[in-house]
TORPA-4810 file (N, C-alpha, C, O; in nm, 3 decimals):
<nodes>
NODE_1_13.469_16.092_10.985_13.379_16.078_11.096_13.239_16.055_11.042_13.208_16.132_10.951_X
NODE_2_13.163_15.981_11.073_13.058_15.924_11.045_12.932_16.011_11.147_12.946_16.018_11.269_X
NODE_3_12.842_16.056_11.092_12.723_16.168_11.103_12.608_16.120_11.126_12.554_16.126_11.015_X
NODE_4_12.534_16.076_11.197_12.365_16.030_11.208_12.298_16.160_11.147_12.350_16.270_11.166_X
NODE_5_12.163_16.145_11.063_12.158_16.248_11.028_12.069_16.329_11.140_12.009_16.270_11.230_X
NODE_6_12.067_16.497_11.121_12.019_16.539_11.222_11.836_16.560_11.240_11.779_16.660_11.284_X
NODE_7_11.778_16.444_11.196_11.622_16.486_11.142_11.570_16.523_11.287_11.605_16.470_11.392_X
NODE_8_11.496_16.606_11.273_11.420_16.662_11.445_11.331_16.557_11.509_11.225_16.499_11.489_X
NODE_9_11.419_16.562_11.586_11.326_16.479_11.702_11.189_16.540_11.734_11.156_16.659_11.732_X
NODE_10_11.108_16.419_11.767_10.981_16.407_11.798_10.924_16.396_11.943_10.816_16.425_11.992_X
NODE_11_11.048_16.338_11.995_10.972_16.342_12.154_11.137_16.303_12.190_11.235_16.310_12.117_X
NODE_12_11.124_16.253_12.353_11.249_16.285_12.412_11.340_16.131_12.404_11.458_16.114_12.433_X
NODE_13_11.217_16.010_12.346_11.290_15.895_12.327_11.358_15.874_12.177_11.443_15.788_12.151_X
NODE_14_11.308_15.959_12.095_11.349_15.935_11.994_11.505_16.051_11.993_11.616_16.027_11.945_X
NODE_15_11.472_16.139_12.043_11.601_16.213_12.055_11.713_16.112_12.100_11.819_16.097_12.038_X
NODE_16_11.674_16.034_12.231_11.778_15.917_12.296_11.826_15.838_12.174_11.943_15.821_12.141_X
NODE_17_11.724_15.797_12.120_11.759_15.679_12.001_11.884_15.744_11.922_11.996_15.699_11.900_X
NODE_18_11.818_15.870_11.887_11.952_15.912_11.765_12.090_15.969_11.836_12.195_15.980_11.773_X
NODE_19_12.070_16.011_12.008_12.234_16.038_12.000_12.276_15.902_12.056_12.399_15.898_12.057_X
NODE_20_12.210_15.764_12.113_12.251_15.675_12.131_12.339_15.635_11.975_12.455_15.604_12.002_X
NODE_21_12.317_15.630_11.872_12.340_15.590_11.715_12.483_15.688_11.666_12.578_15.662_11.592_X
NODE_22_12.435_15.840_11.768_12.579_15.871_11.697_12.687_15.834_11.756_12.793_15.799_11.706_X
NODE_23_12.647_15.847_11.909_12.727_15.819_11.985_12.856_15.681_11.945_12.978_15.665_11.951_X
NODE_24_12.737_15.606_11.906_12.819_15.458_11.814_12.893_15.488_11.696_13.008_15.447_11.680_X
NODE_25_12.824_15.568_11.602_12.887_15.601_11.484_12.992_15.649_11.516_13.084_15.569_11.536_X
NODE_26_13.016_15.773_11.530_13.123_15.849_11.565_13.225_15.834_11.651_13.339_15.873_11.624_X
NODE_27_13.190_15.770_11.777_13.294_15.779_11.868_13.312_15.640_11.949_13.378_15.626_12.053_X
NODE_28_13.220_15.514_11.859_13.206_15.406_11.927_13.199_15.356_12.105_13.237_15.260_12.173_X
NODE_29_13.144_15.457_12.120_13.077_15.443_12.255_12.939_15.343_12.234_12.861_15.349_12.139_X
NODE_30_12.934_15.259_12.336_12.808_15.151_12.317_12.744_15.257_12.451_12.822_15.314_12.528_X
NODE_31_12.640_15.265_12.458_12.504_15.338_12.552_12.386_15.292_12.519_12.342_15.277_12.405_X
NODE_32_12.319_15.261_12.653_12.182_15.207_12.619_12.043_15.308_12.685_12.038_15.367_12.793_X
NODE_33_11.979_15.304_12.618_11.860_15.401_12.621_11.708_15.320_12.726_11.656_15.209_12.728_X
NODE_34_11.688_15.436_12.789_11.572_15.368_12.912_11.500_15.489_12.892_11.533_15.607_12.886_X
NODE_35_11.399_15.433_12.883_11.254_15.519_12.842_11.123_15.466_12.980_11.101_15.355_13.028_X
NODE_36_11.063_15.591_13.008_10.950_15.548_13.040_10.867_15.675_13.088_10.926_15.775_13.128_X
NODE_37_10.723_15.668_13.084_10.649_15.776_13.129_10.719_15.939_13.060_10.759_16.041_13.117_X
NODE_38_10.710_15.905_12.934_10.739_16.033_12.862_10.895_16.035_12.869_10.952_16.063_12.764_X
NODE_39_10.981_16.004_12.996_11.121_16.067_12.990_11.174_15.957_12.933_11.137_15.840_12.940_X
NODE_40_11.308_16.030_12.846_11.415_15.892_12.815_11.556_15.965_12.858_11.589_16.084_12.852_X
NODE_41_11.624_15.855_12.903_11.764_15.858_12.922_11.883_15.761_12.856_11.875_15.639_12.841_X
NODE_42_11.988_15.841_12.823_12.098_15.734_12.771_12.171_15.744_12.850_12.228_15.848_12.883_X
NODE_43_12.190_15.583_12.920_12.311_15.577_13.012_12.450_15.560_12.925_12.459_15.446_12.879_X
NODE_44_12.512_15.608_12.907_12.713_15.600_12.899_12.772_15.520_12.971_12.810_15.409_12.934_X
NODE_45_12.790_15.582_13.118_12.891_15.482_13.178_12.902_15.555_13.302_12.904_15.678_13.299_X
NODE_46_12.913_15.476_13.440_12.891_15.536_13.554_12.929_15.633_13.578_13.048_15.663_13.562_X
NODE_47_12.818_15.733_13.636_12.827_15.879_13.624_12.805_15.964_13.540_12.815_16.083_13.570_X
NODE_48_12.773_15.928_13.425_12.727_15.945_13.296_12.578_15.937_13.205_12.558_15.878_13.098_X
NODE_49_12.491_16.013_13.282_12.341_15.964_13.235_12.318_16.114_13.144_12.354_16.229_13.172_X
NODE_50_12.256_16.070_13.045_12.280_16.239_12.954_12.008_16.217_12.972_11.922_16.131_12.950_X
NODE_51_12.016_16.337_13.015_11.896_16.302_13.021_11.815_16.356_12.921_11.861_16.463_12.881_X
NODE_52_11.710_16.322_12.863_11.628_16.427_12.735_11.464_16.483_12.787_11.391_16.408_12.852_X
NODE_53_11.439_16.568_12.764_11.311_16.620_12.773_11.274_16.586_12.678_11.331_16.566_12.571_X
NODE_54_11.099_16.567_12.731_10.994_16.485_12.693_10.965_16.515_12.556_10.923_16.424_12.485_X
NODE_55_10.988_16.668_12.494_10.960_16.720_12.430_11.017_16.679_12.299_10.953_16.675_12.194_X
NODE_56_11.209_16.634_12.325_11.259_16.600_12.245_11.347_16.713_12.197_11.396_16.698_12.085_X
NODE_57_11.375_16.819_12.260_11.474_16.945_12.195_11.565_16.940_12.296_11.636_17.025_12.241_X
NODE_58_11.626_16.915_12.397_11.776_16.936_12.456_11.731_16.807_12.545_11.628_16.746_12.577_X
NODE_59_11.938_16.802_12.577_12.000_16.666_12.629_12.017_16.769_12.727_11.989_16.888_12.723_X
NODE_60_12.079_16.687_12.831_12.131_16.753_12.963_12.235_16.648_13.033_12.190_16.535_13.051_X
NODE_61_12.372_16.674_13.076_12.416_16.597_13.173_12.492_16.668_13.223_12.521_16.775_13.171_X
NODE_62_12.573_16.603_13.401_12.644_16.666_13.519_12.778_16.668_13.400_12.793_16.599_13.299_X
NODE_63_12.856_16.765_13.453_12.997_16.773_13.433_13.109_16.732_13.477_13.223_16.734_13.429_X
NODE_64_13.046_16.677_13.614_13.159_16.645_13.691_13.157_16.732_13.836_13.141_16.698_13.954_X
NODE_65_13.180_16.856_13.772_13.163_16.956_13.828_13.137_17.064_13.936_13.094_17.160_13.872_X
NODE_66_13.140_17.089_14.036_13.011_17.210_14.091_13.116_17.332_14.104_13.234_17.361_14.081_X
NODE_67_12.935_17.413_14.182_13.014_17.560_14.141_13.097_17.565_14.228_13.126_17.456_14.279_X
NODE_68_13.161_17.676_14.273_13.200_17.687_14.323_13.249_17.858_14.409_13.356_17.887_14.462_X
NODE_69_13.137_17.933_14.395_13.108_18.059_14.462_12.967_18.088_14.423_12.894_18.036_14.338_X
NODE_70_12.948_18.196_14.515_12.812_18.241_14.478_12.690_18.195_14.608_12.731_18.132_14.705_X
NODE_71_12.603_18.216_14.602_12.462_18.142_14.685_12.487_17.996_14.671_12.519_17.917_14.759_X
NODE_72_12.469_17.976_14.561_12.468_17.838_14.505_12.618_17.727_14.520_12.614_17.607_14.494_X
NODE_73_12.713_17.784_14.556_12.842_17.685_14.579_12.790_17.607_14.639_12.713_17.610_14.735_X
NODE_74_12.850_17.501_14.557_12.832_17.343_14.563_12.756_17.293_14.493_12.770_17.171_14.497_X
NODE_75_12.641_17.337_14.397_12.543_17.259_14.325_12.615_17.213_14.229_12.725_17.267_14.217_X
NODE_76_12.582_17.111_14.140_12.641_17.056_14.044_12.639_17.152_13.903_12.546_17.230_13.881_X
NODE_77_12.706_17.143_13.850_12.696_17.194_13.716_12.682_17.107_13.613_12.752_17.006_13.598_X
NODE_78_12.547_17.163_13.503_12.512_17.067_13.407_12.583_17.094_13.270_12.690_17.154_13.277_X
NODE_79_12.548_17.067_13.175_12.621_17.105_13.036_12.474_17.005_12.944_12.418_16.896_12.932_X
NODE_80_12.477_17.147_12.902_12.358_17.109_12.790_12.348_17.121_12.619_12.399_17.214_12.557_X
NODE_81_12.287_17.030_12.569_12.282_17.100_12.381_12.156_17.033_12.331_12.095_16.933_12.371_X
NODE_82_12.134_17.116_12.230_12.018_17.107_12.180_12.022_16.999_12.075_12.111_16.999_11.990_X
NODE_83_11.929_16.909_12.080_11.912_16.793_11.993_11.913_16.831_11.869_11.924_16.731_11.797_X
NODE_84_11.904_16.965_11.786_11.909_16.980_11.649_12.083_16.981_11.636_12.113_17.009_11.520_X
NODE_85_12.150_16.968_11.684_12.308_16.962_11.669_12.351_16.815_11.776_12.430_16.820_11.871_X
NODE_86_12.290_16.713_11.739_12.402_16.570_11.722_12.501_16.544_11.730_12.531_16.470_11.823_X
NODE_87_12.574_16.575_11.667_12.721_16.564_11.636_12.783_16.671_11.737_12.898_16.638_11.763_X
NODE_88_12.757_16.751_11.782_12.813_16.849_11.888_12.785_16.781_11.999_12.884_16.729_12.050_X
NODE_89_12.624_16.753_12.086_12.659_16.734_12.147_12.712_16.656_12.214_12.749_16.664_12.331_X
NODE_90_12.724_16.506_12.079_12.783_16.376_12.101_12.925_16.392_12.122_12.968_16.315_12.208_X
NODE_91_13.000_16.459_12.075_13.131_16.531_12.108_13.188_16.563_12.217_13.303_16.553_12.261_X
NODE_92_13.031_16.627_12.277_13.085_16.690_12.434_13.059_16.563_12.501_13.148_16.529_12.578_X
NODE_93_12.968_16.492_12.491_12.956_16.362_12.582_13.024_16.281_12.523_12.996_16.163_12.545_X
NODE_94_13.126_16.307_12.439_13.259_16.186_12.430_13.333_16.236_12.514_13.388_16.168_12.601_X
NODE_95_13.343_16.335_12.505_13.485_16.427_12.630_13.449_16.384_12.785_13.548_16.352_12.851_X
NODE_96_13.352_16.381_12.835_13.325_16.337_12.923_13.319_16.220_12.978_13.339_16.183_13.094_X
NODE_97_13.270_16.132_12.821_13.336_15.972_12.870_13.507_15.931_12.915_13.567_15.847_12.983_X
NODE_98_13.536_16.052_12.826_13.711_16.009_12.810_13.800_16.060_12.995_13.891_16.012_13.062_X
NODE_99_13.720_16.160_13.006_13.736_16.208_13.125_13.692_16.098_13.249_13.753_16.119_13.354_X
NODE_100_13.635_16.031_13.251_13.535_15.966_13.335_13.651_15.823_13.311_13.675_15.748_13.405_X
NODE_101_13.698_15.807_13.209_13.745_15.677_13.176_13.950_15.714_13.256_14.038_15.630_13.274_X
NODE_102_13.956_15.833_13.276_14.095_15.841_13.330_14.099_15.817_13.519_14.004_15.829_13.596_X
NODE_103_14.214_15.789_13.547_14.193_15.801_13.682_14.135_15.926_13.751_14.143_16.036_13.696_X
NODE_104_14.074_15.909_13.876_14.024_15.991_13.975_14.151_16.141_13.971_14.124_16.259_13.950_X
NODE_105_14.248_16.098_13.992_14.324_16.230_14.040_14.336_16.288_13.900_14.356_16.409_13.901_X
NODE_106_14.328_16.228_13.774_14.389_16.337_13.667_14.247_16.394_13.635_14.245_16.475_13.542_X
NODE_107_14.125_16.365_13.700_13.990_16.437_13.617_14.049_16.579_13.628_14.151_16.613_13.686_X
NODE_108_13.937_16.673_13.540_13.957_16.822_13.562_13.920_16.894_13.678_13.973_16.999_13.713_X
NODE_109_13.796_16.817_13.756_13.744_16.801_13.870_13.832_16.806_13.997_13.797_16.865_14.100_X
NODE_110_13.965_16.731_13.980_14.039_16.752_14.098_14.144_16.860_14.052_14.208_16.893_14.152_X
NODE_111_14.180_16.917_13.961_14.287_17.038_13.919_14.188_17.133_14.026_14.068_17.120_14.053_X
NODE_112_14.310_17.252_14.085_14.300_17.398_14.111_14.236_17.470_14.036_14.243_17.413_13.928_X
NODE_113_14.176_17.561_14.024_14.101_17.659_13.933_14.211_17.719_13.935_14.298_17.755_14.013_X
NODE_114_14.170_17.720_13.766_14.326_17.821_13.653_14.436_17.712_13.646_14.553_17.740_13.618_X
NODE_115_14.391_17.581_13.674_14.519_17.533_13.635_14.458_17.468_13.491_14.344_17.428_13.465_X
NODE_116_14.592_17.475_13.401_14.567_17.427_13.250_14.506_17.298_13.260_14.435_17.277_13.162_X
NODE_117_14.508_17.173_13.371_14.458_17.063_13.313_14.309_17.033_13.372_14.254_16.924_13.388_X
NODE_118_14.269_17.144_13.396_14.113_17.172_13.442_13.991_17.157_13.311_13.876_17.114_13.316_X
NODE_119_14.069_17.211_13.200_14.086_17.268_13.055_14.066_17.112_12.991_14.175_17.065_12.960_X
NODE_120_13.946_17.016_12.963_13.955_16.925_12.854_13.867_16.984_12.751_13.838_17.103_12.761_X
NODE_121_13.822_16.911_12.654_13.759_16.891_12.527_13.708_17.039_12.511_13.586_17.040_12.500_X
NODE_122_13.758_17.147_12.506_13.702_17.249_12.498_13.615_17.325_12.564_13.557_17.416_12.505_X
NODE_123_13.592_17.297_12.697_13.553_17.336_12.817_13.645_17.449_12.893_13.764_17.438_12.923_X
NODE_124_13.545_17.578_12.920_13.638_17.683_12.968_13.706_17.661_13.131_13.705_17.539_13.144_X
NODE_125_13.734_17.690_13.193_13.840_17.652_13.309_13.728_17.728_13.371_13.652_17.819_13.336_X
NODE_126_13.749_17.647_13.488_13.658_17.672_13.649_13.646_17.808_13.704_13.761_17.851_13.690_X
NODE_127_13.593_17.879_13.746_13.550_18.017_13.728_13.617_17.980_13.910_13.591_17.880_13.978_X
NODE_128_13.686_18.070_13.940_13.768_18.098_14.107_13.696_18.139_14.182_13.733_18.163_14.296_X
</nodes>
């Protein structure tokens, strides 16, 4: 597996630049990067926008997801990692491409909570 190296980002477009690069290296995903007014984003693939702060230390994207108890049932759920680990969180946003790339009914999104195929890329199962 092929590694971009992890040098610290400087602001939130250059963070884009380098997981756009691993994203290619590693898991040959093509994604293109849109910058402007401080924010950058790498689009993936519909439904798939991983977003970066300005700052340049964490990615952020939806899961698919929402909650599903609590005050808050129904908000989306995000999944986040910190730009000093690359290779992780390019990992988790491969799982999500791969997910995104299967039909509608097999996402984890439409499984029951507690059912095993709720369960991809190392993601814990839907809280009941």
């Amino acid at each position: 597996m092929t590694t971009i190296s992890p040098a610290p980002a400087r602001s939130g477009a250059m963070a884009a630049d380098l997981l756009q690069a691993q994203l290619k290296a590693a898991h040959g995903i093509d994604a293109d990067v849109n910058q402007g007014d401080g924010d950058a984003l790498v689009s993936v693939w519909r439904d798939l926008v991983v977003w970066c702060d300005p700052t340049g230390s964490t990615w952020w994207w939806r899961t698919g997801r929402r909650s599903t108890q609590g005050p808050r049932k129904g908000r989306r759920i995000y999944r986040f990692a910190s730009t000093s680990d690359v290779t992780t969180a390019a990992q988790r946003i491969a799982c999500r491409y791969a997910d995104l790339q299967r039909p509608q009914s097999d996402r984890p999104g439409a499984a029951s909570p507690g059912d095993p195929a709720a369960v991809t890329c190392g993601s814990p199962p839907p809280q009941p």
